[in-house]
Phi, psi and omega in degrees: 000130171232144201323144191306321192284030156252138159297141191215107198321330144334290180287323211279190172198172183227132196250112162283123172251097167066042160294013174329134177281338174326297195277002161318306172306329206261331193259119173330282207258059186275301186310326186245041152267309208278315176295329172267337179274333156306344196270306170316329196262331227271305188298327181323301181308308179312300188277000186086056207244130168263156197216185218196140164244142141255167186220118148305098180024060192308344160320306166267345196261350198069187191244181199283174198323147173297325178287343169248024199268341173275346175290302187312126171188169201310339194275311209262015173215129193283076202262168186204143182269322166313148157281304177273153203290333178290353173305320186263124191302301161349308162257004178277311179335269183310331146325298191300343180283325173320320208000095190235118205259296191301097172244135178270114196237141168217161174144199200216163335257127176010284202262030170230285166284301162318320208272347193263283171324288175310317177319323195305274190320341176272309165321309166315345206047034166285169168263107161271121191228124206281095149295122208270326165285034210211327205266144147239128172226193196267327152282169148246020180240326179278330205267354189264314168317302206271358175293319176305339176272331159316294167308287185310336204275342193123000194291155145272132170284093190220179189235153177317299179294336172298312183303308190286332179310283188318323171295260237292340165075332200217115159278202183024051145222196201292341170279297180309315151312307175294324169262014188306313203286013184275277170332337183269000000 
């Protein structure tokens, strides 16, 4: 049995949120929201983990980071006009095929779209789990509001390396060794 705040390749799914090249000039710590989630989806792939992009009315927002633009393919991204993603029927559909309770969320921006979507989802009786080196906003007082705000509603608060540990479950066999180099 393992304590409920772990992620677990079986249960989890991984939620990109609004990673947008639109919001790159505006948002500070943008590159290592994108950098960490990359690490993240990279671990996804290995395990046989599934992940989700949303894109926020990409028509003004553009499409999501260039660097996480080879990941991206017709199934698997969502676009959407709610800030939360769960506003949309649609996409609750497709969540619910995954069927997965734990979803591991990243994206932008902090107090708006992550923070209105993980709220949905909790509220949904998903396991949310925030990676706060994964999350961005244009503030940093807002995206620090909205981690707090997270933590109260039930979200877990975690970091890119805590997920993949917790995914890889082990060391020394062949997943570990192949995602050791996300980490170093």
């Amino acid at each position: 049995m393992r304590h409920s705040f772990i992620s677990q390749t079986s249960k989890t799914m991984l939620l990109i949120i609004d990673l947008q090249a639109g919001l790159e000039p505006v948002i500070s710590d943008f590159g290592l929201a994108v950098n960490q989630t990359e690490k993240l989806i990279k671990a996804a792939k290995a395990l046989d983990i599934p992940y989700l992009f949303t894109e926020q009315n990409p028509t003004k927002l553009g499409k999501s980071s260039e660097q996480l633009l080879p990941f991206i393919n017709s199934n698997n991204c969502y676009h959407k006009m709610h800030f939360s993603a769960c506003q949309e029927a649609q996409f609750n559909r497709q969540l619910a095929d995954f069927n997965r309770q734990q979803i591991v969320v990243t994206g932008t921006e902090s107090h708006v779209c992550v923070l209105q979507t993980c709220l949905d989802l909790i509220a949904n009786d998903y396991q949310v789990f925030v990676v706060e080196d994964a999350i961005a906003s244009r503030n940093e007082k807002h995206k620090e509001l909205a981690v707090k705000q997270l933590s109260a509603a039930g979200a877990i608060i975690t970091c890119t390396e805590s997920v993949i540990f917790q995914w890889l479950e082990k060391a020394g066999t062949e997943q570990f060794r192949a995602l050791l180099q996300l980490i170093k």
